[in-house]
N, C-alpha and C positions, 0 to 999 in steps of 0.2 A: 262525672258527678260535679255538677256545679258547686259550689262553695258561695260565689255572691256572683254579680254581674262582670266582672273581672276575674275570677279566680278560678280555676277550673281544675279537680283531683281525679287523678286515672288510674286503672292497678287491674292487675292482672294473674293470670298465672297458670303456667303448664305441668302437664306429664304425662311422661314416656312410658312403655315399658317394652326393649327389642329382645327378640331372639335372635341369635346365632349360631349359624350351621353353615362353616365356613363348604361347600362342594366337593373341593377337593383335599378335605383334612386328611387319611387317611393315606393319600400317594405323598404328600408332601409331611406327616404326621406333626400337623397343625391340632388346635385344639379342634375335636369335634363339633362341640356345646355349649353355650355359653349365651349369658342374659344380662343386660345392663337395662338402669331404672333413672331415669334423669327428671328432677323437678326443678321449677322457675319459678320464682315470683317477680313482678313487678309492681314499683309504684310513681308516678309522676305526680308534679303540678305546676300552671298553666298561668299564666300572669298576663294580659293583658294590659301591657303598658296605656296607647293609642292606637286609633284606625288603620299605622301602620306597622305597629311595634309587637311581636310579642318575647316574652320568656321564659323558657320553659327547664328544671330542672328535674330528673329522674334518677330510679335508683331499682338493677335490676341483680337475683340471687342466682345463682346456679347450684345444684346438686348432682353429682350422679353418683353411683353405687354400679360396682359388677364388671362385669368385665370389658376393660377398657383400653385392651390391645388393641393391633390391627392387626388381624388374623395372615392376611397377606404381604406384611413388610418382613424385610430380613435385613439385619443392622450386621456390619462387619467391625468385629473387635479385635485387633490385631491380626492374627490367620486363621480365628475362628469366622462363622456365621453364625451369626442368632436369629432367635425368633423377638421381633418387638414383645416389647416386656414392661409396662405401666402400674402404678398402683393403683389396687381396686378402688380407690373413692378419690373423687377431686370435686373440690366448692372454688367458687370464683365469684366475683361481683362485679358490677360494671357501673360505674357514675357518670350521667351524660349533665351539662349544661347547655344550652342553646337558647341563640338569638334569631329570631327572625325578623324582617323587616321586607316589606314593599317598596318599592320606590315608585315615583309617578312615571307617568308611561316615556320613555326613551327616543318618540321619534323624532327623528330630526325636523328643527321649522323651516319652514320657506323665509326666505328673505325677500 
């Protein structure tokens, strides 16, 4: 979404929702059943320095909910084995900056 002739606002935004049914739960008595629900948003904007310059900074959410194991790991804690073991909900965020820039073309001249 443009904002003026330079300035340029982006945004966005996901969601998930998995089931799982690990195959072999029942020989290995892993969890059966289980559903996790993951949402994102983003948003950026866009700066147009010059014809070779831009800048751009963003700023993106994360959510999930559910189950957030790996059904298939096994973690060794002294002389036990365990089953991977997570908490059901994690949020994260992610902040990018960036520059971009062209340069003029690279080939070598003839002398």
């Amino acid at each position: 979404m443009p904002l003026d002739a330079a300035l340029t606002l982006g945004f966005g935004g996901s969601f998930s929702h998995d089931l799982i049914s690990p195959f072999d739960a029942q020989l290995y008595n892993r969890l059966q059943h289980g559903q996790k629900n993951t949402g994102s948003v983003f948003g950026s904007l866009a700066w147009i320095i010059d014809r070779s310059s831009v800048l751009q900074t963003g700023i993106q959410l994360n959510s999930e909910h559910g189950f957030l194991s790996d059904p298939y790991s096994l973690v060794s804690v002294g002389d036990e084995i365990r089953s991977d073991l997570r908490p059901d909900t994690r949020t994260s965020a992610a902040w990018l900056v960036r520059y971009r820039h062209a340069f003029a073309s690279l080939k070598p001249r003839c002398i």
